[in-house]
MDAnalysis code that builds the backbone (N, CA, C; Angstrom):
import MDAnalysis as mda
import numpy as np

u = mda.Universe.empty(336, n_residues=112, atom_resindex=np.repeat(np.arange(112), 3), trajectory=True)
u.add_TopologyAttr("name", ["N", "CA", "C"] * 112)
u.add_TopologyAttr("resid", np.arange(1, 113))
u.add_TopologyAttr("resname", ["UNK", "UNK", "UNK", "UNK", "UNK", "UNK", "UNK", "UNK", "UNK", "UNK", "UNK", "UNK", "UNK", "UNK", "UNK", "UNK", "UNK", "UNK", "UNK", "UNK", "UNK", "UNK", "UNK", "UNK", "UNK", "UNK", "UNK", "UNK", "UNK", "UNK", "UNK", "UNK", "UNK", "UNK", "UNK", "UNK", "UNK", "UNK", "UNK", "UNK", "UNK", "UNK", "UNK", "UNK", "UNK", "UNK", "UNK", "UNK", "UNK", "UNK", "UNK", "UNK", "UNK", "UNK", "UNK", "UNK", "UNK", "UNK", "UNK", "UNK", "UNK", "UNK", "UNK", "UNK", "UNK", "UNK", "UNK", "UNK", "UNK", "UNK", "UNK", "UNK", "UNK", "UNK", "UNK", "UNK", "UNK", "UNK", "UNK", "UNK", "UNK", "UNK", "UNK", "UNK", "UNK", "UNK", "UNK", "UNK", "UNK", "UNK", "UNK", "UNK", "UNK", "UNK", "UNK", "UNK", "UNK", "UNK", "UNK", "UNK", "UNK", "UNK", "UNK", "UNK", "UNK", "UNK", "UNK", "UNK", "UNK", "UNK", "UNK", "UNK"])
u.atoms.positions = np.array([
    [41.718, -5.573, 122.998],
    [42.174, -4.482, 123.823],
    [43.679, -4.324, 123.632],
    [43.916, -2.928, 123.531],
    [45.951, -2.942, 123.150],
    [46.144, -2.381, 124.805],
    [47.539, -2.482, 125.208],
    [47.849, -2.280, 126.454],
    [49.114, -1.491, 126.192],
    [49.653, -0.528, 126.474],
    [50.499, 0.108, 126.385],
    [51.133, 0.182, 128.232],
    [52.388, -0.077, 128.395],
    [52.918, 0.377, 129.342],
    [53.447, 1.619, 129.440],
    [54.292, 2.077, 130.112],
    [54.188, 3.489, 130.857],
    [55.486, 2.832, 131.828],
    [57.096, 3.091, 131.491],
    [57.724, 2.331, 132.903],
    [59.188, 3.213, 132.561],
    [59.456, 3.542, 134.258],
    [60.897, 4.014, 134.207],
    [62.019, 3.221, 134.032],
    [62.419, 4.408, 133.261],
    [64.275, 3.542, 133.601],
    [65.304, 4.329, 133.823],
    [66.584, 3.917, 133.972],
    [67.634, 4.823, 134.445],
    [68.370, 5.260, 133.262],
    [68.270, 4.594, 132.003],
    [68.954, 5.635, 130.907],
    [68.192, 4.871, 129.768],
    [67.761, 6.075, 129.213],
    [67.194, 5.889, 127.759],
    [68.100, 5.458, 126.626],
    [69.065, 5.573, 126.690],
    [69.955, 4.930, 125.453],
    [70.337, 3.504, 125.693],
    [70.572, 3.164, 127.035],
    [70.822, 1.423, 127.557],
    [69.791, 0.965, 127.121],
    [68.879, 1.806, 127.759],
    [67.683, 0.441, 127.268],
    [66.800, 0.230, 125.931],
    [67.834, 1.790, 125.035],
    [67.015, 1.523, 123.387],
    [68.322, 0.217, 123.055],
    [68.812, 0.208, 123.186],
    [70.268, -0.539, 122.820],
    [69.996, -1.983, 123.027],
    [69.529, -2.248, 124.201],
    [68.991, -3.858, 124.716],
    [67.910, -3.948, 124.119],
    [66.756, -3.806, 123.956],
    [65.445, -3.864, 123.411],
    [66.066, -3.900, 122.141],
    [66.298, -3.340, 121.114],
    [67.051, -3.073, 119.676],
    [67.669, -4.519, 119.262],
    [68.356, -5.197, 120.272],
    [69.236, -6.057, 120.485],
    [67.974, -7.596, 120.201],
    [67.192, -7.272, 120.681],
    [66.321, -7.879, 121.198],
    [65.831, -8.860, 119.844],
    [65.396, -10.146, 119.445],
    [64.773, -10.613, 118.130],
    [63.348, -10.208, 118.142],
    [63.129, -9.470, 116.814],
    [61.260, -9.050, 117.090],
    [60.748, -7.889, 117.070],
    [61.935, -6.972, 118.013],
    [61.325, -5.479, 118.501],
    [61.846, -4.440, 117.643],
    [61.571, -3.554, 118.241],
    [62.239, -1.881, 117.034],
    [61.987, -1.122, 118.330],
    [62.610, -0.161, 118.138],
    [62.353, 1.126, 119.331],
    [62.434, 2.577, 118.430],
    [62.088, 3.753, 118.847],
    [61.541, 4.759, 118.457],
    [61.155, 5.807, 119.209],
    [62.325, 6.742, 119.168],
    [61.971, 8.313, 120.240],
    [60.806, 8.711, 119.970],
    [60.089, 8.760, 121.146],
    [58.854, 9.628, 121.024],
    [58.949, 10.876, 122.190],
    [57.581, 11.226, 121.604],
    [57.570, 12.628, 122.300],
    [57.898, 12.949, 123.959],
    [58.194, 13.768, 124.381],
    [58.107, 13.993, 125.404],
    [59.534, 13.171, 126.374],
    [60.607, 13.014, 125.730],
    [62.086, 12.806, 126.093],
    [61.796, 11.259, 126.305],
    [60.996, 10.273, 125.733],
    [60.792, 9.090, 125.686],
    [61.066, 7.646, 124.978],
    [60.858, 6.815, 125.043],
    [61.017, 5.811, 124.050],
    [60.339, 4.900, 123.750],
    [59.402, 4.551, 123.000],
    [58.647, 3.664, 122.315],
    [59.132, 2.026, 121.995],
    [59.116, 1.274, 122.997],
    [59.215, -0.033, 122.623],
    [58.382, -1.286, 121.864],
    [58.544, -1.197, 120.410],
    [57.670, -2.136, 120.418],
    [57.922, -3.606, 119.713],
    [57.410, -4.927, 119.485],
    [57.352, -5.820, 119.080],
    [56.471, -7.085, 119.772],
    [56.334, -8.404, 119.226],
    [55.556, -9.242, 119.407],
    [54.262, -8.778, 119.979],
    [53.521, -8.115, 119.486],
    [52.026, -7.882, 119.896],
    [52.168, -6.816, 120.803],
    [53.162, -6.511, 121.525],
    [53.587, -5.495, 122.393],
    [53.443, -4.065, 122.559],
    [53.534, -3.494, 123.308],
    [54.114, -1.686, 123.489],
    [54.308, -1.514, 124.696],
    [55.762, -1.091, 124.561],
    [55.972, -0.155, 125.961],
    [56.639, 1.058, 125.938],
    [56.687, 2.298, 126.723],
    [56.792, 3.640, 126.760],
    [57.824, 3.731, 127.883],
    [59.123, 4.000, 128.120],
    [60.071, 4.095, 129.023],
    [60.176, 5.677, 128.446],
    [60.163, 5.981, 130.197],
    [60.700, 7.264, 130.506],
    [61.592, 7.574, 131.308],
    [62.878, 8.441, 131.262],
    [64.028, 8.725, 132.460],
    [63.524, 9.329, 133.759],
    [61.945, 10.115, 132.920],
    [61.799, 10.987, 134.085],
    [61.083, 9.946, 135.448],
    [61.407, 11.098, 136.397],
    [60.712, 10.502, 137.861],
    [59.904, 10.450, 138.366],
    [58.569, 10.490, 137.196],
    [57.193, 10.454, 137.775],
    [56.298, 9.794, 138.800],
    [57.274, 9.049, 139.513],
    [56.455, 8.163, 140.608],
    [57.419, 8.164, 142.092],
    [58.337, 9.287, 141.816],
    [59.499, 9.655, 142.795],
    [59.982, 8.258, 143.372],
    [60.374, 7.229, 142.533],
    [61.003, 5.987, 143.009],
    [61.818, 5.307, 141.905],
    [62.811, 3.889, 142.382],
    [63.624, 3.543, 141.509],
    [62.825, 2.575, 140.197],
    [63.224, 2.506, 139.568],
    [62.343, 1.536, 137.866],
    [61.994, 0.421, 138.997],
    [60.626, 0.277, 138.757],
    [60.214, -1.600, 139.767],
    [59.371, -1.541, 138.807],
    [58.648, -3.020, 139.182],
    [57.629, -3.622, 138.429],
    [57.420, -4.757, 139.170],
    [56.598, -5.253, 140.153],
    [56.412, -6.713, 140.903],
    [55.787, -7.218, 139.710],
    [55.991, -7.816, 138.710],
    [55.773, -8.576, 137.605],
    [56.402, -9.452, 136.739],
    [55.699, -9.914, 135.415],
    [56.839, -9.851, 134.283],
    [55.854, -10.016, 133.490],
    [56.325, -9.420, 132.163],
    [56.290, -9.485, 130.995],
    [56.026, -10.619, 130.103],
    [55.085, -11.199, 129.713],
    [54.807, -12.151, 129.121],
    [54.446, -11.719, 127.420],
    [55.926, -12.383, 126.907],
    [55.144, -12.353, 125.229],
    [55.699, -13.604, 124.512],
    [53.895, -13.828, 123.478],
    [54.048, -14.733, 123.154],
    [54.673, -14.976, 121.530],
    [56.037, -15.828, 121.518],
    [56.690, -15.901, 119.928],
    [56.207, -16.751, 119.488],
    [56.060, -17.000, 117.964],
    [56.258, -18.515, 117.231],
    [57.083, -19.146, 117.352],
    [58.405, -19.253, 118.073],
    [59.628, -19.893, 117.503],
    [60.642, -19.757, 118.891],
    [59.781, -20.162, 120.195],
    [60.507, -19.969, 121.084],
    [62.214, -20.512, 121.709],
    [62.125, -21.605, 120.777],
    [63.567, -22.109, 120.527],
    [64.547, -21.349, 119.925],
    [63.908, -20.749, 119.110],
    [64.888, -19.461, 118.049],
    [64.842, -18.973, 118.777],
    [64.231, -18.080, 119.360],
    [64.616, -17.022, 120.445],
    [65.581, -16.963, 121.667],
    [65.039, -18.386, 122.247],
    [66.375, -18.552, 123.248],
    [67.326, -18.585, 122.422],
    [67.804, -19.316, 121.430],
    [69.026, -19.473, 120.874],
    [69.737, -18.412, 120.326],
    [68.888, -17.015, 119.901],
    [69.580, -15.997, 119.681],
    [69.444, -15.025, 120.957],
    [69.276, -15.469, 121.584],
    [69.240, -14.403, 122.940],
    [70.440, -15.443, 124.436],
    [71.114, -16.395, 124.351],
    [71.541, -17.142, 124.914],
    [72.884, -16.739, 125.253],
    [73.109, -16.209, 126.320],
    [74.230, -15.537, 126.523],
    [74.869, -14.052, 126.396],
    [73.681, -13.693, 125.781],
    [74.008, -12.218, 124.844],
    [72.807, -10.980, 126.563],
    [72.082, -11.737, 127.183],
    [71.366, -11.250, 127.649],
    [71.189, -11.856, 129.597],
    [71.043, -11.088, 130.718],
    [70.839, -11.580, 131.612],
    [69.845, -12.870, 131.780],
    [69.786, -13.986, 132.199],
    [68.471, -14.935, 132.236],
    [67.755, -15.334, 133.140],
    [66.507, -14.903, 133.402],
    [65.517, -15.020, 135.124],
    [65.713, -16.612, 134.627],
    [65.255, -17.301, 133.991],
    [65.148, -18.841, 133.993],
    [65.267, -19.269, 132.453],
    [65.853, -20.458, 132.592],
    [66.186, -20.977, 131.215],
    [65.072, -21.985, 130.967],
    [65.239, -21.811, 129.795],
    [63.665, -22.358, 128.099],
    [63.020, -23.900, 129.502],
    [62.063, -23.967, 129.270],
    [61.699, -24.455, 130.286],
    [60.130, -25.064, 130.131],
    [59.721, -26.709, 129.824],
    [58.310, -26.565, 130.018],
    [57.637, -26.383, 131.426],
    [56.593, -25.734, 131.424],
    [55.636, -25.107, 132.672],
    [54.667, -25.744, 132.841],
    [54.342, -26.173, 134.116],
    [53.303, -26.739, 134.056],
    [51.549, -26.116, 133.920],
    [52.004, -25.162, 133.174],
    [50.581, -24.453, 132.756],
    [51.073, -24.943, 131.086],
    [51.551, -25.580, 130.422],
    [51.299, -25.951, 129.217],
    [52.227, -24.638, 127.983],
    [53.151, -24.093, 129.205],
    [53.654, -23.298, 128.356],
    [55.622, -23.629, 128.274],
    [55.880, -23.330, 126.742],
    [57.436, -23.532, 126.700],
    [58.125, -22.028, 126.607],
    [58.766, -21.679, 127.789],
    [59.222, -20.765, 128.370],
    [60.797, -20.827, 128.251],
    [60.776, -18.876, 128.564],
    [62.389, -18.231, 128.989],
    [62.166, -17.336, 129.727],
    [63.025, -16.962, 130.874],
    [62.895, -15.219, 131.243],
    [64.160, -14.935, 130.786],
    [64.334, -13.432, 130.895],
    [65.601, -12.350, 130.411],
    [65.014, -11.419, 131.479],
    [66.294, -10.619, 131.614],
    [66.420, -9.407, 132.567],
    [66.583, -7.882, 131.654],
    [65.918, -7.159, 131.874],
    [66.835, -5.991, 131.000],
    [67.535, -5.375, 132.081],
    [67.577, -4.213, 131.402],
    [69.231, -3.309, 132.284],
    [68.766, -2.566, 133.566],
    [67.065, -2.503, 134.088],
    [66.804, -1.636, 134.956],
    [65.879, -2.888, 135.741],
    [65.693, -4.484, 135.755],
    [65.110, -5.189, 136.345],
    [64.221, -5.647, 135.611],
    [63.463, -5.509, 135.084],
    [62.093, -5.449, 134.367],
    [62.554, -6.973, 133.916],
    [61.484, -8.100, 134.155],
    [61.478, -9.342, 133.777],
    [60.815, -9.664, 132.492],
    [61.424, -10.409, 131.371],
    [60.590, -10.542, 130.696],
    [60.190, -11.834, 130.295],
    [59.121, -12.497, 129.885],
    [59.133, -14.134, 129.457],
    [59.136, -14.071, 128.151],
    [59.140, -15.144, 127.158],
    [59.183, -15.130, 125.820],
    [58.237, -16.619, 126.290],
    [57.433, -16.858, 125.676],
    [56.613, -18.135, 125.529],
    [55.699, -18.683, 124.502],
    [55.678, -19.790, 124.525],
    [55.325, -20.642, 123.025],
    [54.169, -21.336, 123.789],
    [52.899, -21.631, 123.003],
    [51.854, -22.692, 123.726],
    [52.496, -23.849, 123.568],
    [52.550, -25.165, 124.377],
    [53.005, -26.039, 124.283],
    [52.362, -27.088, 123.551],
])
């Protein structure tokens, strides 16, 4: 099954810029004044507009899984907000969070 998100944000160029920034991803204007995020098994669709008449939320996060979750923190280490640093879990997973520019949490995780 592919899953595509669908999520606001407050400026389309911040957040092609951070994602871009990002190890893994690519971004890509699409139709309809939008932006196409994609990488690691991923897709997401950020829009400026106000289709849900409220500010960018998400009670969630983002879980994707890298090969090389050490590389990742290490090129993302400082360069990026951090919900929690590289971290084993006791669900058997070796973890990071990052923040982007409108809240949206994301994990990067490795099976342990």
């Amino acid at each position: 099954m592919a899953l595509t998100l669908l999520l606001r944000c407050s400026d389309l160029e911040r957040t092609r810029a951070f994602y871009a920034s990002l190890p893994g991803f690519s971004t890509a204007a699409s139709k309809g004044e939008t932006l196409t995020v994609s990488g690691h098994g991923a897709r997401v669709v950020f829009t400026a507009a106000d289709l849900w008449r409220r500010a960018p939320t998400l009670t969630g996060t983002l879980y994707l899984t890298v090969d090389d979750v050490e590389a990742c923190f290490a090129q993302l280490q400082g360069r990026v907000p951090q919900a929690w640093p590289l971290q084993d879990m006791p669900y058997g997973a070796r973890e990071f969070g990052i923040v982007d520019p409108d809240g949206y949490v994301l994990a990067f995780q490795q099976a342990a």
